[in-house]
C-alpha positions in Angstrom: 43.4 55.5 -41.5 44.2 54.8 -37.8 47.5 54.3 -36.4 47.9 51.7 -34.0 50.6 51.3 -31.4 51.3 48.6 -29.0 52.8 49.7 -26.0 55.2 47.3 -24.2 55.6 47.9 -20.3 59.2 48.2 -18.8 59.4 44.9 -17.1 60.3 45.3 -13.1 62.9 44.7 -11.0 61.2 41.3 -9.9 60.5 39.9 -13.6 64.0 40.0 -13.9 65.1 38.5 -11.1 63.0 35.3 -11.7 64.8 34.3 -14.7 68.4 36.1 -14.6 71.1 34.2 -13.8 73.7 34.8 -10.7 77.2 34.1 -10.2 79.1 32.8 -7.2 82.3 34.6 -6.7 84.6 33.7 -4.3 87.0 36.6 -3.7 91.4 36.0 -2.1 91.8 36.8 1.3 94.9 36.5 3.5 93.7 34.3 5.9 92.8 31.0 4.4 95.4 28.2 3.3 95.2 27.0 0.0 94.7 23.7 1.2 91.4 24.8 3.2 90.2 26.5 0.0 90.0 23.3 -1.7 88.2 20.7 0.4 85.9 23.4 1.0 85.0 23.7 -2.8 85.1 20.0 -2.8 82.4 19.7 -0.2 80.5 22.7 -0.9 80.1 22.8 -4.4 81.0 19.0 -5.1 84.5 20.1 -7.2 86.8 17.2 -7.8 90.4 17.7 -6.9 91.5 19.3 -10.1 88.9 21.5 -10.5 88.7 22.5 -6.6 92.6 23.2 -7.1 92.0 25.4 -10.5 89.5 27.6 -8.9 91.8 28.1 -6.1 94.9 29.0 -8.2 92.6 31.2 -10.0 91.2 33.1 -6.8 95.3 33.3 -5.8 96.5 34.8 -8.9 93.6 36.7 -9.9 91.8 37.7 -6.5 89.0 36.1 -7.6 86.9 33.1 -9.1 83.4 32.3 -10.7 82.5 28.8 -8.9 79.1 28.8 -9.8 76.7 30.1 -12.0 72.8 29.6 -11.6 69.1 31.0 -10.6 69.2 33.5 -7.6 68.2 31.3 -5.0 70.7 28.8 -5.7 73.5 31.0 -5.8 72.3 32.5 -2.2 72.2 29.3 -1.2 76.2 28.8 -2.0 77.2 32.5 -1.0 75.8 31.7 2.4 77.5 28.1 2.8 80.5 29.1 1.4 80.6 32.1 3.9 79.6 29.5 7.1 83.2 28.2 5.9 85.0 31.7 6.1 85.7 31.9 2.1 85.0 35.6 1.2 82.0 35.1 -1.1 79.7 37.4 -3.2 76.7 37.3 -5.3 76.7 39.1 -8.7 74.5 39.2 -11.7 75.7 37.0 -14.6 75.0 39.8 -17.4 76.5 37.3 -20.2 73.4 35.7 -20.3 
């Protein structure tokens, strides 16, 4: 009798890319006012007032905030216009999905 085995190849670095998700994190820094940090989430990423301001409590009290969550080029896409505004933020791999 023969034994057949399927081999599966480890997936690469760029298959994974493709479909993972990303999040946008914008990190506290001492030199924006609160006040900025909203209308820029209102302009940038479309937040209304109460959700702009909720994010920005969160980055306050907790150093930091997930605004977005997405496909990799969209989250690039908000890391760099967030950073054109001076808002300290990074790009991470959403691992909950």
């Amino acid at each position: 009798m023969t034994e057949t085995r399927t081999h599966t190849a480890p997936r690469t670095e760029t298959e994974l890319e493709i479909g993972a998700r990303w999040r946008v994190v914008v990190l506290n820094d001492p030199v924006n006012l609160m006040s900025y940090v909203v209308l820029v989430f209102r302009r940038v990423l479309g937040f209304n007032e109460a959700k702009a301001r909720q994010h920005m409590l969160e980055v306050h009290e907790r150093g930091r905030s997930v605004v977005w969550t997405g496909l990799r080029e969209g989250a690039e896409a908000y890391v760099y216009s967030l950073q054109q505004w001076h808002l300290t933020a990074v790009l991470e791999p959403d691992e909950t999905h």
